[in-house]
C-alpha positions in Angstrom: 153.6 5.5 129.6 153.9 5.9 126.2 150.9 8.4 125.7 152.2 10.2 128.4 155.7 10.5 126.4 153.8 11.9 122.9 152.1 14.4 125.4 154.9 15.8 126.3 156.9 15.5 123.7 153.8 17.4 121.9 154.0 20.2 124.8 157.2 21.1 124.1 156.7 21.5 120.4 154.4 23.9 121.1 155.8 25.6 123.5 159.2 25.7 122.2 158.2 28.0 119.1 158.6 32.0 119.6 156.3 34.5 117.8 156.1 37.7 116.5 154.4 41.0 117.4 151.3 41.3 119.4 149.5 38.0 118.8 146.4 36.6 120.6 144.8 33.6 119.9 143.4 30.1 120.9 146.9 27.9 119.3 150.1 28.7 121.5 153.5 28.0 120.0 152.4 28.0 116.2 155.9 29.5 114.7 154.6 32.2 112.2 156.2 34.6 110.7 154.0 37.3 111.5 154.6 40.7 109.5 156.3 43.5 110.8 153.7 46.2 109.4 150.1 45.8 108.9 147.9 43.4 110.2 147.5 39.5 109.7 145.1 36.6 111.2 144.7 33.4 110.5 142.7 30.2 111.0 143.3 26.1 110.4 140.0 24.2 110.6 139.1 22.0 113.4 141.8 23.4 115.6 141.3 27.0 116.2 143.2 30.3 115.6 146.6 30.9 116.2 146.0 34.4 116.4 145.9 37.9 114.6 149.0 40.2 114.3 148.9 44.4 114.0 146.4 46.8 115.2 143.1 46.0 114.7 142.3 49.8 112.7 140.2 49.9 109.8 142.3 50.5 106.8 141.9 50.2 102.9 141.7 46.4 101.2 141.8 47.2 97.6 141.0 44.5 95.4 140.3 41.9 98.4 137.0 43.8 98.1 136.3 41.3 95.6 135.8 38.8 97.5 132.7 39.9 98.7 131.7 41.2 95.9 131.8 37.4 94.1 130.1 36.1 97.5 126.9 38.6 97.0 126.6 37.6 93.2 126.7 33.8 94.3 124.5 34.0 97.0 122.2 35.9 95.5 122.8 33.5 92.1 124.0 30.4 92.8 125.8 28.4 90.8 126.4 24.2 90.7 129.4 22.3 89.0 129.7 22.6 85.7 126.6 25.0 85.3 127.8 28.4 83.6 124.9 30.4 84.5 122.8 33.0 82.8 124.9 35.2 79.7 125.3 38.9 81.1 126.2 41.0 78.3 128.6 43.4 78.6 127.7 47.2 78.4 129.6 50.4 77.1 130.8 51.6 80.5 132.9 48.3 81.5 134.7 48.4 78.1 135.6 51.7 78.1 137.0 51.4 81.7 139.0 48.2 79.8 141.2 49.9 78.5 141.8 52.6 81.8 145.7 51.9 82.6 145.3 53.3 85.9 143.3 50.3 87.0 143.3 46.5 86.8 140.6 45.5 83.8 139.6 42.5 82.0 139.4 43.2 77.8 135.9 42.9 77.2 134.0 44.3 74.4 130.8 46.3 74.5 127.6 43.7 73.5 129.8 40.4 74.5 127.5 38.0 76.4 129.8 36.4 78.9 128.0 33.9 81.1 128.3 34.9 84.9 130.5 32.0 85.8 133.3 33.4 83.6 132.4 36.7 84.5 133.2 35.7 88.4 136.8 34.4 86.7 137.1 37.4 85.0 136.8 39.4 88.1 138.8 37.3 90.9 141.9 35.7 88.5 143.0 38.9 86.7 141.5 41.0 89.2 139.0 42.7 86.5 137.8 46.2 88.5 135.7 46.7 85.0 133.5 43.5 85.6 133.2 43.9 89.1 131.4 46.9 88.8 129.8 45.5 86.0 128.3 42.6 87.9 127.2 44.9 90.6 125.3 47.1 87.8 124.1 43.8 86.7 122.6 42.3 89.8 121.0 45.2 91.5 120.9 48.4 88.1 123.8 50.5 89.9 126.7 49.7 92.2 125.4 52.3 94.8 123.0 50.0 95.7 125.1 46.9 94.8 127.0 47.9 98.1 124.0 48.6 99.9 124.1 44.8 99.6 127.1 44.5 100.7 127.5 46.2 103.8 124.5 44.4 104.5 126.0 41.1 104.3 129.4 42.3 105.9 126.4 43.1 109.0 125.6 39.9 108.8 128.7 38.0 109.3 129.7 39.9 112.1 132.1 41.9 109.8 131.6 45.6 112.6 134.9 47.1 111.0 134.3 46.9 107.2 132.9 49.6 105.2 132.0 48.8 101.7 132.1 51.8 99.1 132.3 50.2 95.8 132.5 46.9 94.2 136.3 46.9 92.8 138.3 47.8 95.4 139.4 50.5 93.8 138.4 53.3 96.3 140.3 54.1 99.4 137.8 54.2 101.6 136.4 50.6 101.4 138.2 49.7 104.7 138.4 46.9 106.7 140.4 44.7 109.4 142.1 41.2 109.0 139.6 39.7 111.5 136.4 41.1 109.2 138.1 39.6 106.5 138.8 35.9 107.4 135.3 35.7 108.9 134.1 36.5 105.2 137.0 33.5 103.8 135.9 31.1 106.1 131.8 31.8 104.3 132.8 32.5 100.6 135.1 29.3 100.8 132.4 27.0 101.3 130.5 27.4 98.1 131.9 25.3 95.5 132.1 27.9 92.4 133.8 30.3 94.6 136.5 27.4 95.1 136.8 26.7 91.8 137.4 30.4 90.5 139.9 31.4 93.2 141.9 28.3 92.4 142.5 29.1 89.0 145.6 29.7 87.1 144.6 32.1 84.6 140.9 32.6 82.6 140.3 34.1 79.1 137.8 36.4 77.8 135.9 34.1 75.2 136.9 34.6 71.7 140.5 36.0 72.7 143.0 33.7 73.1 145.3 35.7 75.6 145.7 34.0 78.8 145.0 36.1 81.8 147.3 35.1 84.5 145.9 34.9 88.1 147.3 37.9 90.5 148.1 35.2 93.5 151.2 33.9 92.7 151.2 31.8 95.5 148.7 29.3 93.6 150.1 25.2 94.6 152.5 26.1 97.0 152.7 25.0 100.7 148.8 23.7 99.3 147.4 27.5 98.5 144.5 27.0 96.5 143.3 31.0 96.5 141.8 33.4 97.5 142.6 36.9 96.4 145.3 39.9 95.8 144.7 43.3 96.3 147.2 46.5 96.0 147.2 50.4 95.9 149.3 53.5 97.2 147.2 54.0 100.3 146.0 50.3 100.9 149.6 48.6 100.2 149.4 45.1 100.1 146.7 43.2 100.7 146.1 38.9 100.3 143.6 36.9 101.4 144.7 33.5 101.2 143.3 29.2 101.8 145.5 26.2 101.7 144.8 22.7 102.0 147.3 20.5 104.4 146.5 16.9 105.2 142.8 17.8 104.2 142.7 20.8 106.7 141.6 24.0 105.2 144.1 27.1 106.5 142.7 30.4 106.0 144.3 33.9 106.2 144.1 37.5 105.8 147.6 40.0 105.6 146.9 43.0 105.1 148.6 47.1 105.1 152.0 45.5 103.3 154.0 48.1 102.7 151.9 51.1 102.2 152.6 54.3 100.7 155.0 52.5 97.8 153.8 51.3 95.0 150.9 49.0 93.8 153.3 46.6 92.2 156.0 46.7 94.9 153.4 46.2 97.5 151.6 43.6 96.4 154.9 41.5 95.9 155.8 42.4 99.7 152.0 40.9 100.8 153.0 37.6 98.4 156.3 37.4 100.7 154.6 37.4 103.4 151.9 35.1 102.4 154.3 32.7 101.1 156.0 32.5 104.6 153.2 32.2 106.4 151.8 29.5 104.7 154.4 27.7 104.8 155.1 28.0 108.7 151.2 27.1 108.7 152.2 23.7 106.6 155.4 22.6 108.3 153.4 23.5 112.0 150.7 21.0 110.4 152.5 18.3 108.8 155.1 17.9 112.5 151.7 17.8 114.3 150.2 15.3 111.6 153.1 13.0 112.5 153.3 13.2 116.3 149.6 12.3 115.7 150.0 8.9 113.8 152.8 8.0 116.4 151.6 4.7 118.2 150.0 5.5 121.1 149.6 9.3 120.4 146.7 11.1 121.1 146.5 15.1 120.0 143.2 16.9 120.9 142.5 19.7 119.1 141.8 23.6 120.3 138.9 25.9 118.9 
């Protein structure tokens, strides 16, 4: 009697919660926020998607391009705990682009050897266009065929609405769809390194002791622990985002926030709407979490 109480009293949780635009997905009833513009997914591990938001078009990701970008380099040079990896010196193009206001850059100096691990923090916490394309020149001589890589990897994972065009970001027509994009989360969250760099606060170029702070804001709340911002005129705001609640991971992807403003504005409009949505996604988990340990309760899970 009592298991047949929780299971109903579950039910109507679930069914009791409304939801926003055009949603599809294998969770019913989890309350999100979704955004009014743009496109959204998301995922919670071990229980299944409660859907994606938007139009599923191909449209510009900005600096989430990283992402991949940092997955390549580690596949294709993996890194342990605590092991720094080889020193990649930096060249004359990436500091001149340093100091290009037009662009996001990390303030290296020409003949620097960085080792690759802090080069990966340089690139994903202040969101360092001038390293990505510097690791790209590094791992395979240019960054035309860096993104040969790429796109080949996006093939891989499935990823059939992502173009690759450059390593940063930076270009307009690297375009993608929420979907693509939390298929690539759910693989570049499972190596260790990658964890650690998205979940960083802020990095330094060694020898200067100016903090760079990280881009995603949303670090330690509602359990975010990365992944990455990205932000332009034509893309708007972009964020790929993980959390951690009652040891489930919760990945998502928001993208097109308020395009055709400004980088700054727009990015602060994806933040918003990361920040919500993470949070729905932590108070949906921690109600189910304690219908769970109920006596009696059972709750099984959909994928």
């Amino acid at each position: 009697m009592r298991r047949s109480l929780m299971f109903l009293l579950l039910a109507s949780a679930l069914s009791g919660c409304g939801a926003m635009p055009p949603v599809s997905g294998a969770i019913s009833g989890m309350p999100l926020p979704w955004p009014p513009e743009g496109q959204a997914a998301v995922e919670v591990e071990g229980i299944g998607s409660p859907g994606v938001s938007g139009e599923p078009n191909p449209v510009p990701i900005a600096s989430v391009t990283k992402v991949m970008t940092a997955y390549v380099i580690l596949r294709r040079h993996p890194l342990r705990p605590g092991d720094d990896g080889p020193l990649i010196e930096v060249d004359r193009t990436a500091a001149d682009e340093s100091s290009m206001p037009q662009e996001s850059t990390a303030p290296v100096r020409e003949g620097q050897q960085i080792p690759l691990r802090r080069m990966l923090e340089l690139m994903m916490v202040p969101s360092g266009n001038n390293v990505a394309r510097l690791l790209a020149r590094w791992d395979a001589g240019s960054q035309e065929r860096f993104v040969e890589r790429m796109n080949a990897t996006a093939h891989r994972l499935g990823m059939s609405d992502t173009r690759y065009t450059g390593a940063s970001g930076n270009e307009d027509s690297t375009v993608s769809i929420a979907a693509d994009q939390l298929k690539l989360a759910k693989e570049a969250m499972r190596d260790p390194i990658f964890r650690e760099v998205v979940a960083q606060a802020d990095t330094a170029v060694p020898g200067d002791a100016r903090k760079l702070p990280n881009t995603n804001t949303l670090l330690n709340r509602h359990g975010v622990i990365g992944i990455k911002t990205g932000s332009g005129t034509a893309a708007g705001g972009n964020l790929m985002w993980a959390s951690r609640v009652r040891g489930r991971l919760v990945l998502g992807v928001i993208l097109g926030q308020a395009a055709g403003t400004n980088p700054v504005a727009a990015k602060a409009a994806a933040l918003k709407v990361g920040g919500k949505m993470s949070a729905a996604v932590e108070q949906w988990l921690l109600r189910q979490a304690a219908l769970v340990s109920a006596p009696g309760s059972t709750w099984t899970s959909t994928r």
